[in-house]
C-alpha positions as CSV (number, residue, x, y, z in Angstrom):
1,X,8.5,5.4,16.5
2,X,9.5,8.3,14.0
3,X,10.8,11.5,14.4
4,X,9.2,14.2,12.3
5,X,12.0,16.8,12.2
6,X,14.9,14.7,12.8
7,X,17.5,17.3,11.8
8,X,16.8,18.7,15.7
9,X,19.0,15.6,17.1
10,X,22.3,17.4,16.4
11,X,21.9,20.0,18.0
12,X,20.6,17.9,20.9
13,X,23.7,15.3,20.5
14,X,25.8,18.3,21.0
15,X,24.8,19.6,24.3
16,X,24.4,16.2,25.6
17,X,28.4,15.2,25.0
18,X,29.0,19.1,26.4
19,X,26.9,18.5,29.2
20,X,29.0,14.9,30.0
21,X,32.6,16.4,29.1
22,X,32.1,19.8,30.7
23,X,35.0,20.2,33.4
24,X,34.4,20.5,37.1
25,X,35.1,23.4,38.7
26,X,36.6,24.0,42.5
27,X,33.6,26.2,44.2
28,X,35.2,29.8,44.8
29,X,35.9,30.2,48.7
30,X,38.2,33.1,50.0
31,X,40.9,31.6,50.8
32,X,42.8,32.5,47.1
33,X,42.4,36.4,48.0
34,X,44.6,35.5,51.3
35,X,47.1,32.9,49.9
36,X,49.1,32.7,46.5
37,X,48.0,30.5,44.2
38,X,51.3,28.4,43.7
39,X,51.0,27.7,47.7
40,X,47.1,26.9,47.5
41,X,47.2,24.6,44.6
42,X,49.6,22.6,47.5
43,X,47.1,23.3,49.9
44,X,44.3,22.0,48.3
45,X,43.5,18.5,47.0
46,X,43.8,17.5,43.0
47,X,40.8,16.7,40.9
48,X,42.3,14.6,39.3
49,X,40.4,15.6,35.8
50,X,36.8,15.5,37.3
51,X,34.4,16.6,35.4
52,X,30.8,17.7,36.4
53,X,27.5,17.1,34.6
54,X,26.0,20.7,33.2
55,X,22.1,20.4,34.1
56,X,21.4,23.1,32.2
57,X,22.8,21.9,28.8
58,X,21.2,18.3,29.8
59,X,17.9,20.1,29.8
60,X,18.9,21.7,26.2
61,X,19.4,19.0,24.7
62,X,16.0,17.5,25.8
63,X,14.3,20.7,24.9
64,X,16.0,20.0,21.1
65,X,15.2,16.1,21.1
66,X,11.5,17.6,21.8
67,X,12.0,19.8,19.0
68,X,12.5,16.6,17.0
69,X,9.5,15.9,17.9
70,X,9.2,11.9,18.0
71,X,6.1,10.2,17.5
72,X,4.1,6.8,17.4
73,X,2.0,6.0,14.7
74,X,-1.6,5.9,14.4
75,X,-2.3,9.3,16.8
76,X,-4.5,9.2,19.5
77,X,-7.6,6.9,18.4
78,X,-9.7,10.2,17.7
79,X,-9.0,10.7,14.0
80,X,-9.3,8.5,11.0
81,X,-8.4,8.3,7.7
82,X,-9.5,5.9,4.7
83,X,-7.4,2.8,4.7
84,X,-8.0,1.8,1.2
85,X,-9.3,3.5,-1.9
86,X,-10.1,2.1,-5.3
87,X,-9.2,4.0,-8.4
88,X,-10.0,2.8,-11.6
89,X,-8.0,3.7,-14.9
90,X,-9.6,2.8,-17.9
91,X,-8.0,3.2,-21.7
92,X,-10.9,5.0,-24.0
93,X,-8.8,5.1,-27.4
94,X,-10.3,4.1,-30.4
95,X,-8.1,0.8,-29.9
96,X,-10.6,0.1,-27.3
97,X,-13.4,-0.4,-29.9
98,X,-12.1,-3.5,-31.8
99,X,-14.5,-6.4,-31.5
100,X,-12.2,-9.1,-30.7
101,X,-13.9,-9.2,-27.4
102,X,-17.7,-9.4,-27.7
103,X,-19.2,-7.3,-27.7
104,X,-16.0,-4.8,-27.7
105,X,-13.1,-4.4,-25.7
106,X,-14.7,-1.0,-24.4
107,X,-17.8,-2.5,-23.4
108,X,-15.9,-5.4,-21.1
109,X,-14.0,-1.9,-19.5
110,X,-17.6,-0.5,-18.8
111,X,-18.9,-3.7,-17.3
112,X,-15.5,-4.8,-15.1
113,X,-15.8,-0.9,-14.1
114,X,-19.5,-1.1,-12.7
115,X,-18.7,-5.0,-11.2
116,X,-15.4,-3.3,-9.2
117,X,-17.9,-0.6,-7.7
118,X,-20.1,-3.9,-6.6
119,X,-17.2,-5.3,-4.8
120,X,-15.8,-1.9,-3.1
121,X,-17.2,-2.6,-0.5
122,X,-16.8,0.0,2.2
123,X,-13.8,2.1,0.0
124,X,-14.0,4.8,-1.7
125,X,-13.8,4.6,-5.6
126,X,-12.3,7.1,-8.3
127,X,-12.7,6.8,-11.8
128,X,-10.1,8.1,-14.2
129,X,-10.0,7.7,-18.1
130,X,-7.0,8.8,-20.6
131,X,-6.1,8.3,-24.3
132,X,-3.6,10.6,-25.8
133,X,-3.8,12.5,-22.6
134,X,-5.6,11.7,-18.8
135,X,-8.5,13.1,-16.8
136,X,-10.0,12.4,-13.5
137,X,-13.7,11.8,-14.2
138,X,-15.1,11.0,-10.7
139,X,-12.9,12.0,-7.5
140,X,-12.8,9.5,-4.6
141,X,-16.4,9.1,-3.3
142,X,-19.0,7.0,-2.0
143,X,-21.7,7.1,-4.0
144,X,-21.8,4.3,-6.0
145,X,-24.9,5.5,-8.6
146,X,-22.6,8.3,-9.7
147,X,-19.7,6.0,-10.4
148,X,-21.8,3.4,-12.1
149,X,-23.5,5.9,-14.5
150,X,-19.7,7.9,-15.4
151,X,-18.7,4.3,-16.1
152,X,-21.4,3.4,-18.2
153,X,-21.0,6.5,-20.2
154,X,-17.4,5.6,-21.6
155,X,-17.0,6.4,-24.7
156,X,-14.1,7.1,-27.6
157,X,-13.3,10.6,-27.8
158,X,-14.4,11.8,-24.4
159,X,-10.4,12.4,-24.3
160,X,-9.9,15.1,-27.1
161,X,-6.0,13.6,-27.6
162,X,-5.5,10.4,-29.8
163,X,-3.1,7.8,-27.8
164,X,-2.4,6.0,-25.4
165,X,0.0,7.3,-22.9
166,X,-0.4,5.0,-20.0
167,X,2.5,7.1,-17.9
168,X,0.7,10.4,-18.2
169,X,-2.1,8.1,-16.4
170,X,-0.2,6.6,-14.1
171,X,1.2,10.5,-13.2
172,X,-2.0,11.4,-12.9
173,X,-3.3,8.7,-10.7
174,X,-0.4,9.4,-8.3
175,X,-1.4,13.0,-8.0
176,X,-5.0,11.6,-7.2
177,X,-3.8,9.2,-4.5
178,X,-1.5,11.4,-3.0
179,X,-3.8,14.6,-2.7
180,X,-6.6,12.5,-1.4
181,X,-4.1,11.3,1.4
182,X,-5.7,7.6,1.4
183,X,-3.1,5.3,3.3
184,X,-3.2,2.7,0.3
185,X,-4.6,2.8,-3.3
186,X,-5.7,-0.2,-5.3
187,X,-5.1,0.9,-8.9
188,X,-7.5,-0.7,-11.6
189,X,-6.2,-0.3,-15.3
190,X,-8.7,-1.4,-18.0
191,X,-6.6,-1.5,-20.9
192,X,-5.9,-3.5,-24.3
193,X,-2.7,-2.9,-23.3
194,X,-1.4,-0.3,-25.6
195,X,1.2,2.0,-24.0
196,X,3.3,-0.4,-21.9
197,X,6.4,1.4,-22.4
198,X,9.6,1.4,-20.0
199,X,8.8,4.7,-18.8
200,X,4.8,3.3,-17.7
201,X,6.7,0.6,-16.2
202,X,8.9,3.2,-14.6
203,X,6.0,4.6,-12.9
204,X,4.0,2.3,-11.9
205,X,7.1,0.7,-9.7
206,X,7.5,4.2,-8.1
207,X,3.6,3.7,-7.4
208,X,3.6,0.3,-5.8
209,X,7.2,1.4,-3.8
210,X,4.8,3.6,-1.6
211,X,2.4,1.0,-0.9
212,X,-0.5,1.3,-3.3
213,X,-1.3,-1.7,-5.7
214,X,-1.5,-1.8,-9.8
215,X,-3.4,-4.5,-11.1
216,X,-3.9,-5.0,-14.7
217,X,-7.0,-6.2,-16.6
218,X,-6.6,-6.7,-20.3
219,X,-9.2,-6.8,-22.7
220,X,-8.1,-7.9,-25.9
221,X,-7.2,-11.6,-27.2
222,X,-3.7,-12.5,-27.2
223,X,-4.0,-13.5,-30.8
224,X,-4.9,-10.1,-32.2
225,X,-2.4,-7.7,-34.3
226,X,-5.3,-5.2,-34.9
227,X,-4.7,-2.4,-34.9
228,X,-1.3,-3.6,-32.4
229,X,-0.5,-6.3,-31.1
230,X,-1.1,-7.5,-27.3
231,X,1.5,-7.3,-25.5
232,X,0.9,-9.5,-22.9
233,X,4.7,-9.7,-21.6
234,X,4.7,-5.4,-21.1
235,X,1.2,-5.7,-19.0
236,X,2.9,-8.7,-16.8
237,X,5.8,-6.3,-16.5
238,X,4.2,-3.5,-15.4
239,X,1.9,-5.6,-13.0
240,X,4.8,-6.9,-11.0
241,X,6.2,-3.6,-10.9
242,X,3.0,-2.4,-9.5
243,X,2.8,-4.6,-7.0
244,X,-0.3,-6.0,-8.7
245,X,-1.7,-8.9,-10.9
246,X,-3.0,-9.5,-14.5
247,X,-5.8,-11.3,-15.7
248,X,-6.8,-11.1,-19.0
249,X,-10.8,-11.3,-20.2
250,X,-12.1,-14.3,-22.4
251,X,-14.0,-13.9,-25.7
252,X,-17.3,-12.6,-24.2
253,X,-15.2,-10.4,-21.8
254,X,-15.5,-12.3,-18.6
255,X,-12.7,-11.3,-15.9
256,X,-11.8,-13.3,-12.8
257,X,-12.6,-10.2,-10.8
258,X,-12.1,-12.1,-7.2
259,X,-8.4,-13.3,-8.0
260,X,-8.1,-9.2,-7.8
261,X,-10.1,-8.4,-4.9
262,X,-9.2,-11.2,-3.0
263,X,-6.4,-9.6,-1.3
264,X,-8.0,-6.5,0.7
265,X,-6.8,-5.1,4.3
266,X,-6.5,-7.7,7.0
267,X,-9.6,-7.6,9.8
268,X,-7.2,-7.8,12.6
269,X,-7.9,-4.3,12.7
270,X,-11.9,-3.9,13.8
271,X,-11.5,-0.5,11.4
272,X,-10.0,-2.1,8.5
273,X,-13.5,-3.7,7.8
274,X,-14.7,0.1,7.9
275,X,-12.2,1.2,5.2
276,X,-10.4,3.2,8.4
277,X,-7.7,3.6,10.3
278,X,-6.1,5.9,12.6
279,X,-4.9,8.9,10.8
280,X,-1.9,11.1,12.8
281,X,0.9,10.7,14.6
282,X,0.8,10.5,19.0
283,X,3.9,12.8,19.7
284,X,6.1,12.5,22.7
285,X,7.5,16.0,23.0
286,X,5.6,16.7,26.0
287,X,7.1,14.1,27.9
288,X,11.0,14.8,26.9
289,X,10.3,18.5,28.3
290,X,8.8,17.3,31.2
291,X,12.1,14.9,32.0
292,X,13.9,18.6,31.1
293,X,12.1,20.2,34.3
294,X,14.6,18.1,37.1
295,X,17.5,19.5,35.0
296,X,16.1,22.9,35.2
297,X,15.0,22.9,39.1
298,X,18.8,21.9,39.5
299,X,19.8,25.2,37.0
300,X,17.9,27.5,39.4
301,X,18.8,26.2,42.3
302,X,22.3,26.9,41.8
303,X,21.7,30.2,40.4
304,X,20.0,31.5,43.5
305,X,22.2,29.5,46.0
């Protein structure tokens, strides 16, 4: 259970300890306009501190824990929303041109792009490219033909700024995921792992901390210094932080795609294998105010008795 406006329980703690602790009161009768009060209080018996239960602020503070407006996950089975989408990331510097992987290292990021499309499945895929800067290049979709032919059309300078700033990427991708409003995001980066600074890493662990996955697939040999060095130990790091994996292409730009894919939404849910789920929240509002209406029949009664 959650409560969407949870700031609505102090008020309702409030009326709920006044309607326990408010004091009893002696019901009015005639007799005090006949006798003086010193001989009455004699007269009559001692309460003896007793203290009443207020029905009407007992149905306030239900009306306020309505306003609070509690809620079970998952709605009422009549809306859905994606489970899963796939976006994939890939680095088009001029980095990504070097040969060290045949027949380059941006020709293994066209191919592992079309080959994650393949294995989708029933998700929705997004392509993003960056460099010096980052732009989304194909939305969250289902058409497959449309992906495959942006991804085969990679190229160096389709990103007018020179770099590789991984963290304006990952910034974007975030936007991406959370405007599309996809319960989980499988994030893709096809890089030669340039730009693995702190601040990427930074990122990409506020990423995986809402649920969405970063895997890492390098494309570049270990042994290379040209025109930097892999760093390996930064796209491990960022991985982990991710909530992902690294694998790492061979010499003719082979990756172990499945050790990635392996891990998608459990079946248990018949929808899962749909790339759905329930989308909403079932509130319970309804039901506090109706447990209100007793406390309220009592108000009126005593009103017009």
């Amino acid at each position: 259970m959650t409560l969407l406006s949870p700031l609505w329980l102090i008020p309702a703690a409030l009326c709920l300890a006044a309607a326990l602790l408010w004091p009893g009161r002696q019901a009015s009768d005639d007799w005090d306009r006949v006798i003086a009060r010193p001989l009455l209080a004699l007269l009559r018996p001692a309460r003896g501190g007793r203290r009443l239960f207020h029905p009407a602020l007992a149905a306030a503070a239900l009306a306020f824990a309505a306003l609070a407006a509690p809620a079970l996950p998952g709605g009422d089975g009549r809306a859905f929303r994606h489970a899963e989408a796939w976006l994939v990331l890939a680095d088009v510097s001029k980095s990504m041109t070097v040969d060290d992987i045949r027949p380059n290292r941006l020709a293994a990021a066209r191919q592992a792009a079309v080959d994650l499309a393949d294995l989708a499945g029933a998700r929705a895929t997004g392509l993003a490219v960056y460099a010096g800067d980052a732009f989304l290049a194909e939305p969250f979709a289902f058409d497959r033909r449309q992906f495959k032919a942006l991804a085969r059309a990679l190229e160096p300078g389709i990103v007018p700024v020179e770099g590789s700033d991984l963290q304006r990427a990952l910034s974007l991708a975030a936007s991406v995921v959370s405007d599309s409003g996809v319960a989980r995001a499988h994030l893709f980066i096809l890089t030669d792992t340039g730009g693995m600074t702190g601040n990427a890493i930074a990122t990409a662990a506020q990423f995986g901390a809402r649920g969405h996955r970063i895997d890492v697939i390098a494309l570049a040999d270990p042994a290379t210094d040209r025109p930097v060095k892999t760093d390996l130990t930064a796209a491990q790091a960022l991985a982990e932080a991710g909530k992902g994996r690294l694998v790492t292409a061979d010499a003719l730009g082979r990756i172990d795609l499945a050790a990635l894919t392996a891990d998608g939404p459990s079946a248990r849910e018949g929808l899962a294998l749909a790339g759905l789920e329930p989308a909403g929240n079932a509130l319970l509002s309804h039901w506090l105010l109706l447990a209100a209406l007793p406390f309220a029949l009592a108000l009126f009664r005593r009103v017009l008795s």
